[in-house]
Backbone as CSV, one residue per row, in Angstrom:
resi,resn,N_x,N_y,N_z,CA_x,CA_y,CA_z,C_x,C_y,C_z
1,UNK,76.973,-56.613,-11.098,76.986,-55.266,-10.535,75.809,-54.484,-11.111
2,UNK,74.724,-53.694,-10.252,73.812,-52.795,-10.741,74.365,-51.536,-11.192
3,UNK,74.819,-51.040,-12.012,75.587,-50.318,-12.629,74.339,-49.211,-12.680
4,UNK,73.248,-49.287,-12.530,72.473,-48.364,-12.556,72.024,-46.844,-11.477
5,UNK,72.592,-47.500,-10.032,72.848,-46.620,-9.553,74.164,-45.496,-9.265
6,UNK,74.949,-45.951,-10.440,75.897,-45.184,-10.363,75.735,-44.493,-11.771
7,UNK,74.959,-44.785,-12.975,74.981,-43.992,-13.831,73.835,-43.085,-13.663
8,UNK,72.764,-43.490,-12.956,71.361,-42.149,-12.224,72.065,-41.322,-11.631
9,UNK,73.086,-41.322,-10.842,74.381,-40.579,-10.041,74.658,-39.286,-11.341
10,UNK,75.262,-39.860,-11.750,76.137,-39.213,-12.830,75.249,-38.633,-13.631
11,UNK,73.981,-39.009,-14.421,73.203,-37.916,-14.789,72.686,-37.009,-14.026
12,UNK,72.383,-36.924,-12.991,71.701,-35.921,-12.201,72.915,-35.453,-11.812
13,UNK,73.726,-35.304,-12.084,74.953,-34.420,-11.383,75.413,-33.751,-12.908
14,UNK,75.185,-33.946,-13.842,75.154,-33.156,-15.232,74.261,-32.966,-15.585
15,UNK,73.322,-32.620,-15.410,72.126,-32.431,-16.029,72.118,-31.178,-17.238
16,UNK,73.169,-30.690,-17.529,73.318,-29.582,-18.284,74.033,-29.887,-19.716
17,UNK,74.668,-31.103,-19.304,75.099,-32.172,-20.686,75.016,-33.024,-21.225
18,UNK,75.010,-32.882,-22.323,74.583,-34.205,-23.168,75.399,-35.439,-22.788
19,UNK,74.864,-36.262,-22.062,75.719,-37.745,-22.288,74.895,-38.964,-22.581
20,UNK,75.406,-39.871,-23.602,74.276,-41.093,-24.306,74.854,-41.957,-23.613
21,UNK,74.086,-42.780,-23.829,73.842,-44.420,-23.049,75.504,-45.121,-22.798
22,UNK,76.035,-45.125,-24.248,77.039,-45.893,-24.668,78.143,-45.194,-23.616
23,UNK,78.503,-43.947,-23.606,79.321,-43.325,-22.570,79.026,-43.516,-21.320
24,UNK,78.099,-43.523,-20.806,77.631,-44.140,-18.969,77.920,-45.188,-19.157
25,UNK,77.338,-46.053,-20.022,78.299,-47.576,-19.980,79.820,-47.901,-19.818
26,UNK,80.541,-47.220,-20.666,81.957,-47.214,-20.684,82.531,-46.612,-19.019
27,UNK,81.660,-45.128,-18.862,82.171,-44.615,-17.601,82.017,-46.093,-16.476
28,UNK,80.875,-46.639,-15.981,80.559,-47.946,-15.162,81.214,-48.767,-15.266
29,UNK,81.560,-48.804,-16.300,82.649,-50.195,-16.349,83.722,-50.071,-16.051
30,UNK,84.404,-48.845,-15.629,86.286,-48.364,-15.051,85.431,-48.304,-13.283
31,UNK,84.608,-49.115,-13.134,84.274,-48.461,-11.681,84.124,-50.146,-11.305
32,UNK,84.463,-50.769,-9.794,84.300,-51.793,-9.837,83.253,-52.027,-8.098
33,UNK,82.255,-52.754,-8.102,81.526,-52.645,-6.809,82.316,-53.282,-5.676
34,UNK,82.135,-52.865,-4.310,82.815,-53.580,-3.552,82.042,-53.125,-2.138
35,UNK,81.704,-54.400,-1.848,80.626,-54.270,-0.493,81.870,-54.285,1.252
36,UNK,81.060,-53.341,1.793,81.852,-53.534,3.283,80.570,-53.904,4.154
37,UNK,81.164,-54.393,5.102,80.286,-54.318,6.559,80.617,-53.759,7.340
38,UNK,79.888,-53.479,8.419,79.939,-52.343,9.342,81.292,-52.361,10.268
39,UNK,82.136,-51.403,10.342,83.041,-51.383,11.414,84.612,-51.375,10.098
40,UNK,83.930,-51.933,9.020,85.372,-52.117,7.658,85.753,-50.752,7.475
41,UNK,87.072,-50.782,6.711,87.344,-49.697,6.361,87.381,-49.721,5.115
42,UNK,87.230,-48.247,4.163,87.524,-48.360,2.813,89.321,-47.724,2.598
43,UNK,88.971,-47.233,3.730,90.848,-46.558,3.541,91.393,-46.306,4.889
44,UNK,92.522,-47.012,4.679,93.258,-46.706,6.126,94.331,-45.708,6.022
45,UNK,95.073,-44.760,7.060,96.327,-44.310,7.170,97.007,-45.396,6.642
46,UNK,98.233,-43.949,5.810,99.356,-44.726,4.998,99.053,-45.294,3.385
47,UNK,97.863,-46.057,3.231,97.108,-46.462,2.179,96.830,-45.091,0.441
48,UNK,97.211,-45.194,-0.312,96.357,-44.548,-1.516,95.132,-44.540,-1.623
49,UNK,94.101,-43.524,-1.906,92.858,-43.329,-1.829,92.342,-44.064,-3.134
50,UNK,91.634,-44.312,-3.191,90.785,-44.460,-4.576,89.379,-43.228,-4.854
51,UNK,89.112,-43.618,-5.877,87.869,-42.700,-6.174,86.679,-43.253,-6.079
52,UNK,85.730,-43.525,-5.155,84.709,-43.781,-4.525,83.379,-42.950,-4.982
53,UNK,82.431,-43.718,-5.223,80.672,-43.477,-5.555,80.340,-44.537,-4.197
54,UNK,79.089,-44.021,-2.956,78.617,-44.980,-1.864,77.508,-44.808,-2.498
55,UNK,77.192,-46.008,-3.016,75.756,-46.267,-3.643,74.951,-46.277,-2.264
56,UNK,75.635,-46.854,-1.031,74.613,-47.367,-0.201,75.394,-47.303,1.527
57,UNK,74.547,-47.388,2.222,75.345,-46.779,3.805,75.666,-45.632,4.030
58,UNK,76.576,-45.636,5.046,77.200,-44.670,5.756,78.797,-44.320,6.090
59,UNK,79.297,-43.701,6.164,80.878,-43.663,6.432,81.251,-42.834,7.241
60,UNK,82.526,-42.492,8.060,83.288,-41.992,8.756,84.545,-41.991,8.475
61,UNK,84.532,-40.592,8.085,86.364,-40.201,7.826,86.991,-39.403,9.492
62,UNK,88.131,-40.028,9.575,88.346,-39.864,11.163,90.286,-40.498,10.578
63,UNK,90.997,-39.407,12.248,92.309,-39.178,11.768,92.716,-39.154,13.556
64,UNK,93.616,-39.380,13.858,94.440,-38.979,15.580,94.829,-37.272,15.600
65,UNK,94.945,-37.177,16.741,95.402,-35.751,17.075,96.600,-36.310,17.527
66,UNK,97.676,-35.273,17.980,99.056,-35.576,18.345,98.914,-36.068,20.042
67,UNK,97.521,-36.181,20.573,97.913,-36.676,21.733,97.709,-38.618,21.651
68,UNK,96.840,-38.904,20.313,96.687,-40.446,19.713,94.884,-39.976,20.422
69,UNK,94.459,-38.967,19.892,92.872,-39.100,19.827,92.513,-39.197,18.976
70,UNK,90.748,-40.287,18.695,90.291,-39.949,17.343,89.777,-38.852,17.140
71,UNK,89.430,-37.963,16.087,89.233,-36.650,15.488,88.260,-37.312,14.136
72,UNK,86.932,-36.884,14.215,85.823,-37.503,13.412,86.279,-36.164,12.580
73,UNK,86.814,-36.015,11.254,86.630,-34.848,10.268,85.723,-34.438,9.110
74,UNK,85.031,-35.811,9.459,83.692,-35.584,8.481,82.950,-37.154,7.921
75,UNK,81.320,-37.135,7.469,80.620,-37.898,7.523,79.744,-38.197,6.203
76,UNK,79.967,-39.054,5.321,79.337,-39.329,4.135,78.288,-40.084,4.126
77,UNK,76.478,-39.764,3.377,75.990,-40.290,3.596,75.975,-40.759,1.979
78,UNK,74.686,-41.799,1.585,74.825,-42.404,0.365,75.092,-41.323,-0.519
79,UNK,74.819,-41.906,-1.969,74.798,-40.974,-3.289,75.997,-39.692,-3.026
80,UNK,77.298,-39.837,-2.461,78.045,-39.160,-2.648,79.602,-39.669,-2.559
81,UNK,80.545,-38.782,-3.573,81.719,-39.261,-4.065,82.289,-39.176,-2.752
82,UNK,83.283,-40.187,-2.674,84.057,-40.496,-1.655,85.338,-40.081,-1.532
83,UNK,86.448,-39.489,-1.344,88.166,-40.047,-1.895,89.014,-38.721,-0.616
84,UNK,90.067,-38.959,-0.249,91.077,-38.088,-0.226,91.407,-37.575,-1.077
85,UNK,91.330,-36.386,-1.335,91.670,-36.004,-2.521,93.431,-35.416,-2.516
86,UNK,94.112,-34.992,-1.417,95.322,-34.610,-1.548,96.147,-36.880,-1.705
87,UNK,95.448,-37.627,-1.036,96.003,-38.544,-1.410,96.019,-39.450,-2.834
88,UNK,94.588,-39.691,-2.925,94.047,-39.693,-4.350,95.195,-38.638,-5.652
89,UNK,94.935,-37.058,-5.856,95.522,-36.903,-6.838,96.768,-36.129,-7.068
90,UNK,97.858,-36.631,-5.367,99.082,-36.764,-5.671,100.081,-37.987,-5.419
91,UNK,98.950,-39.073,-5.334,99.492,-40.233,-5.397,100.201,-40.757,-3.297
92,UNK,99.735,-39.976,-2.631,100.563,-40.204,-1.260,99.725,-40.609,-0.295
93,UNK,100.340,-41.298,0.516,99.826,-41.954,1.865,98.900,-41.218,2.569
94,UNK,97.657,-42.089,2.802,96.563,-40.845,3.351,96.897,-40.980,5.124
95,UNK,96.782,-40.083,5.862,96.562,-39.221,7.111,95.328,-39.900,7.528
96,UNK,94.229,-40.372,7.091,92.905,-40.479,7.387,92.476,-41.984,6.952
97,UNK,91.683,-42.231,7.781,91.252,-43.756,7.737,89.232,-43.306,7.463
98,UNK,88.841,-44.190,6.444,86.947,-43.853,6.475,86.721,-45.278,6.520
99,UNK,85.892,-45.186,7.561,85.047,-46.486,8.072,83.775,-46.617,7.948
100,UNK,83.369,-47.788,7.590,81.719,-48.016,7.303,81.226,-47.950,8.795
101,UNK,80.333,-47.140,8.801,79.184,-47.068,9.996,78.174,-48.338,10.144
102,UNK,78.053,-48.349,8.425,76.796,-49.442,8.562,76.909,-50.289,7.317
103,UNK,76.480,-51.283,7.175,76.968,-52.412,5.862,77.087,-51.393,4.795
104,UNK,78.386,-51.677,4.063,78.096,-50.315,2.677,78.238,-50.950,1.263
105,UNK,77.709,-49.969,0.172,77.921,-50.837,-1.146,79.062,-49.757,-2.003
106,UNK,79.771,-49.856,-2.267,80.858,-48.499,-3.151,81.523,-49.441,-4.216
107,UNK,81.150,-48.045,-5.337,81.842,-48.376,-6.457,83.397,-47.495,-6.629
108,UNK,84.509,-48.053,-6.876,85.982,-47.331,-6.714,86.614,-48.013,-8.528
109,UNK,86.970,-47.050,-8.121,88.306,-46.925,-9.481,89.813,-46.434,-9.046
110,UNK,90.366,-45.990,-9.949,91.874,-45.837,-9.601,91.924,-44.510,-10.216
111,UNK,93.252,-44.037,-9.929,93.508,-42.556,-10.795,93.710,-42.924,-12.588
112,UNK,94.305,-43.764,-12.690,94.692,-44.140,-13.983,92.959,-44.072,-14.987
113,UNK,92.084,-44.941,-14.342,91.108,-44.979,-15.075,90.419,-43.486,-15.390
114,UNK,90.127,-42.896,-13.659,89.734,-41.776,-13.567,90.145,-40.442,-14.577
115,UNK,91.350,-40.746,-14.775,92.445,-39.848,-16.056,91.640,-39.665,-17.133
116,UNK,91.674,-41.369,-17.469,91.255,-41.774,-19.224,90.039,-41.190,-19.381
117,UNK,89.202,-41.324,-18.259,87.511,-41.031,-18.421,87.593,-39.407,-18.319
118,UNK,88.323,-38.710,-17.826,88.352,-37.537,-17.814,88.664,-36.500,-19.363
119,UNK,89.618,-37.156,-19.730,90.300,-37.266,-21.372,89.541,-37.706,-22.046
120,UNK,88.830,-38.700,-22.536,87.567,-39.419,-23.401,86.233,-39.059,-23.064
121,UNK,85.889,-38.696,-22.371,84.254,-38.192,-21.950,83.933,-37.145,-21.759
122,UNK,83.690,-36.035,-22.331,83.881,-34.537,-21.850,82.425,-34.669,-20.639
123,UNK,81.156,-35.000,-20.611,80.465,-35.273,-19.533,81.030,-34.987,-18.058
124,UNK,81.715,-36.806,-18.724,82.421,-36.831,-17.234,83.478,-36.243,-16.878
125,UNK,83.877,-35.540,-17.396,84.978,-34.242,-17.226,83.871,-33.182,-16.260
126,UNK,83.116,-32.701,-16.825,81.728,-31.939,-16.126,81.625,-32.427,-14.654
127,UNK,81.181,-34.041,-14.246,80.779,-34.275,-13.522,82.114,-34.737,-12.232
128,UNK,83.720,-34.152,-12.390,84.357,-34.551,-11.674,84.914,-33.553,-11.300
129,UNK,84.526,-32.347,-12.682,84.792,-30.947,-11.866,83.604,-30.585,-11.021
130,UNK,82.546,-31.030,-11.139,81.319,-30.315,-10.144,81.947,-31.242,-9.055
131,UNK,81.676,-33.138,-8.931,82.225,-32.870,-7.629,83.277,-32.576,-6.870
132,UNK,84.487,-32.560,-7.359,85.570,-31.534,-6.653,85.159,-30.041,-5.942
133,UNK,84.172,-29.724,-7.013,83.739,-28.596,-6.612,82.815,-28.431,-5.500
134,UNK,81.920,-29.169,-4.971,81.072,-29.484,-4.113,81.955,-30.171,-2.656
135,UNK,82.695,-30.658,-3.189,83.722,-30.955,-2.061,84.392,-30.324,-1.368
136,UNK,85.118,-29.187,-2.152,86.008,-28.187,-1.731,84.545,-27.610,-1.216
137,UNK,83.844,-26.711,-1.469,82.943,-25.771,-1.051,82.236,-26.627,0.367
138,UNK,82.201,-27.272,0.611,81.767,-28.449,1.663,82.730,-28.642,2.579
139,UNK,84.426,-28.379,2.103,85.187,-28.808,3.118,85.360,-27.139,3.645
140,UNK,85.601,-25.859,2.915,85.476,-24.309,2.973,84.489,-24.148,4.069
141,UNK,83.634,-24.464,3.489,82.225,-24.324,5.214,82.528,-24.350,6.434
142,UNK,82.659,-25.672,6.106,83.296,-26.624,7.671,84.324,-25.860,8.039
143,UNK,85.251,-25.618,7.053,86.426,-24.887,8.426,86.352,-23.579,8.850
144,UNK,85.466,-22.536,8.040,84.534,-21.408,8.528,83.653,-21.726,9.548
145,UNK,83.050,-22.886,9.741,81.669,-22.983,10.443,82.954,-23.398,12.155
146,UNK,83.898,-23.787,12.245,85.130,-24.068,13.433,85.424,-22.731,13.832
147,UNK,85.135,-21.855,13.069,85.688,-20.623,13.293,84.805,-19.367,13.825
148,UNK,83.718,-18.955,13.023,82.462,-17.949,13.239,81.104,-18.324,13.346
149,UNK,80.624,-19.907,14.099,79.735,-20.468,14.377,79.978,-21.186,15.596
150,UNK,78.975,-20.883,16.133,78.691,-21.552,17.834,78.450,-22.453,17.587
151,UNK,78.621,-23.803,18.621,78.528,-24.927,18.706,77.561,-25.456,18.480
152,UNK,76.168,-24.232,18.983,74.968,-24.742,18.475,74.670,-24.776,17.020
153,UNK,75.222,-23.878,16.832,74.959,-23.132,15.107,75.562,-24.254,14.610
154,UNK,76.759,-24.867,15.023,77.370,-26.028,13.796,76.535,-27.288,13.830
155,UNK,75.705,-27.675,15.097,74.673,-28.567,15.482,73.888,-28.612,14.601
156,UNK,73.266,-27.535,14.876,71.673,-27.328,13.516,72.135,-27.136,12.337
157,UNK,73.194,-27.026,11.999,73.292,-27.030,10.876,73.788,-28.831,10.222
158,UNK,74.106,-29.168,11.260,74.304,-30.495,10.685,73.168,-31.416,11.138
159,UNK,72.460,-31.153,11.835,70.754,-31.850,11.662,70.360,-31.054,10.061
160,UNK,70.571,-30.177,9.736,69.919,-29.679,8.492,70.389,-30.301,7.580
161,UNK,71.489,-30.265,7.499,72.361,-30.954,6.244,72.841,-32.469,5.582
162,UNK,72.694,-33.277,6.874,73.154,-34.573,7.223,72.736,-35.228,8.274
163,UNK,71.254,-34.980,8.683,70.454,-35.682,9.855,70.888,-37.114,9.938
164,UNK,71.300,-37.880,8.965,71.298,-39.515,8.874,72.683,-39.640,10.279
165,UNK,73.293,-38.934,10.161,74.463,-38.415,11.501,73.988,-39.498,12.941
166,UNK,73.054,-38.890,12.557,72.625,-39.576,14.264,71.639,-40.296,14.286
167,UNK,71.241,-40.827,13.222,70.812,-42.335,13.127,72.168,-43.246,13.360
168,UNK,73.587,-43.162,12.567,74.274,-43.988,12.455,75.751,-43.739,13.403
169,UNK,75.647,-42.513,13.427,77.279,-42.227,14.296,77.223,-41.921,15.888
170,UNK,78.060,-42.912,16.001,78.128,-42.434,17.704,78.640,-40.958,18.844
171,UNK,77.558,-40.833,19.458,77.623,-39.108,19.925,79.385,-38.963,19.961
172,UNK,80.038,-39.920,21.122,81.641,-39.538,20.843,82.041,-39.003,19.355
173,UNK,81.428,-39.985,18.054,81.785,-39.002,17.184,81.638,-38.080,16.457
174,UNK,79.706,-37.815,16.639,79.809,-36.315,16.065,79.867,-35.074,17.267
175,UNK,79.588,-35.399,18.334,80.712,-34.317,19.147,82.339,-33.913,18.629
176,UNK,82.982,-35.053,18.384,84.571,-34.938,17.432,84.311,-33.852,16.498
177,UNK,83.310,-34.697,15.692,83.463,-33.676,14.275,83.061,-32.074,14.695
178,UNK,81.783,-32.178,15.804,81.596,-30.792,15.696,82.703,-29.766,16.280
179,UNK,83.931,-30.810,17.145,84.715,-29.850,18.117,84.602,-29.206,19.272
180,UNK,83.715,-30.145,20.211,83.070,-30.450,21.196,82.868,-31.162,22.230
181,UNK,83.179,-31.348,23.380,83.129,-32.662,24.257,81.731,-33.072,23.718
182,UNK,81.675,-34.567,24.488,80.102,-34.982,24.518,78.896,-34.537,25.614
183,UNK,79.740,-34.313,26.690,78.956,-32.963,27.755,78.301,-31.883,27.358
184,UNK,79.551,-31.369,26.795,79.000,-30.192,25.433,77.890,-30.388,24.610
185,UNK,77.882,-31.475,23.851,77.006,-31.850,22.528,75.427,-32.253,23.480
186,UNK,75.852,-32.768,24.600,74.307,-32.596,25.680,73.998,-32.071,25.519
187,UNK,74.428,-30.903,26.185,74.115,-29.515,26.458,73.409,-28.801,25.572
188,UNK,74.160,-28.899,24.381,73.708,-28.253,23.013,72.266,-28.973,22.379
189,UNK,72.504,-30.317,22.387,70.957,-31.322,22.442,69.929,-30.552,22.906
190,UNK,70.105,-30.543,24.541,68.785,-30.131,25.197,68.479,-27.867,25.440
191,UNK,69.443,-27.432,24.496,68.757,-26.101,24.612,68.311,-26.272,22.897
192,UNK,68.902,-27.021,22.393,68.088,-26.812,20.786,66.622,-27.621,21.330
193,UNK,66.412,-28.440,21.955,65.277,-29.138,21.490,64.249,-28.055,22.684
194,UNK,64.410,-27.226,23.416,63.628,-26.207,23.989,62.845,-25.478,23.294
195,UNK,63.922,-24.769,22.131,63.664,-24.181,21.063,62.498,-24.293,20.466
């Protein structure tokens, strides 16, 4: 396992604390690699989440509506933590299935480990409250941006934020995510690119 791109991860996401060699080592080693190919899932409905680093690829977190539609709820590109977090850290069956878009490389752990490293590493205590924190503030957006942003506005903003979108995901699904037919997401295509 290249353990190296998951401890470059973790320093640049603390950069405000001291952490030595010997502790990124210990943190890497409660983390175990596990490659998907395209179309796999890392988590299905019903399933416990784990705690996820995507060293590499793409993903799709996606859930049914009550009529049995898919509903794209959001899109991970590399170098970012992965997990359900209401399933992850109360232990319950996730609602949501995330699928590899494109061959992926992820490093996962469990809650148990995640605990210990949280308790023994003050660092990585740092670096699991920032990303919780980046998560929540990321998922806060999104359900503001459903609410007091036009369809276009949620468009450009996700070419701004997450262009890799539409290299890898299919229009059916970021029309989903944006809350949009794909007629719609045309539409919206060809008056942004006027612009």
């Amino acid at each position: 396992m290249d353990e190296s791109v998951l401890i470059n991860f973790i320093k640049t996401n603390v950069p405000n604390v001291p952490i030595d060699e010997q502790s990124l080592l210990l943190i890497a080693k409660q983390f175990e690699e596990k490659n998907l190919h395209k179309d796999e899932y890392l988590l299905k409905e019903g399933k416990i989440s784990g705690y996820y680093f995507l060293a590499k690829g793409f993903l799709r977190v996606f859930t049914f509506d009550t009529d049995g539609n898919e509903v794209t709820t959001y899109f991970y590109s590399q170098n970012r933590i992965v997990f359900d977090a209401a399933s992850f850290f109360l232990k319950r069956p996730s609602s949501e299935y995330i699928q590899a878009m494109t061959d992926c490389t992820v490093y996962s752990t469990n809650f148990e480990k995640l605990n210990k490293l949280f308790h023994s590493v003050a660092a990585f205590r740092e670096f699991g409250r920032q990303m919780i924190v980046n998560e929540f503030v990321a998922y806060k957006q999104r359900t503001l941006a459903m609410i007091n942003q036009s369809a276009e506005e949620r468009y450009l903003k996700l070419i701004e934020t997450n262009n890799d979108v539409f290299q890898y995901a299919h229009l059916s699904h970021i029309a989903s995510y944006l809350g949009i037919s794909e007629r719609t997401l045309n539409r919206v295509r060809q008056n942004a690119t006027k612009k």
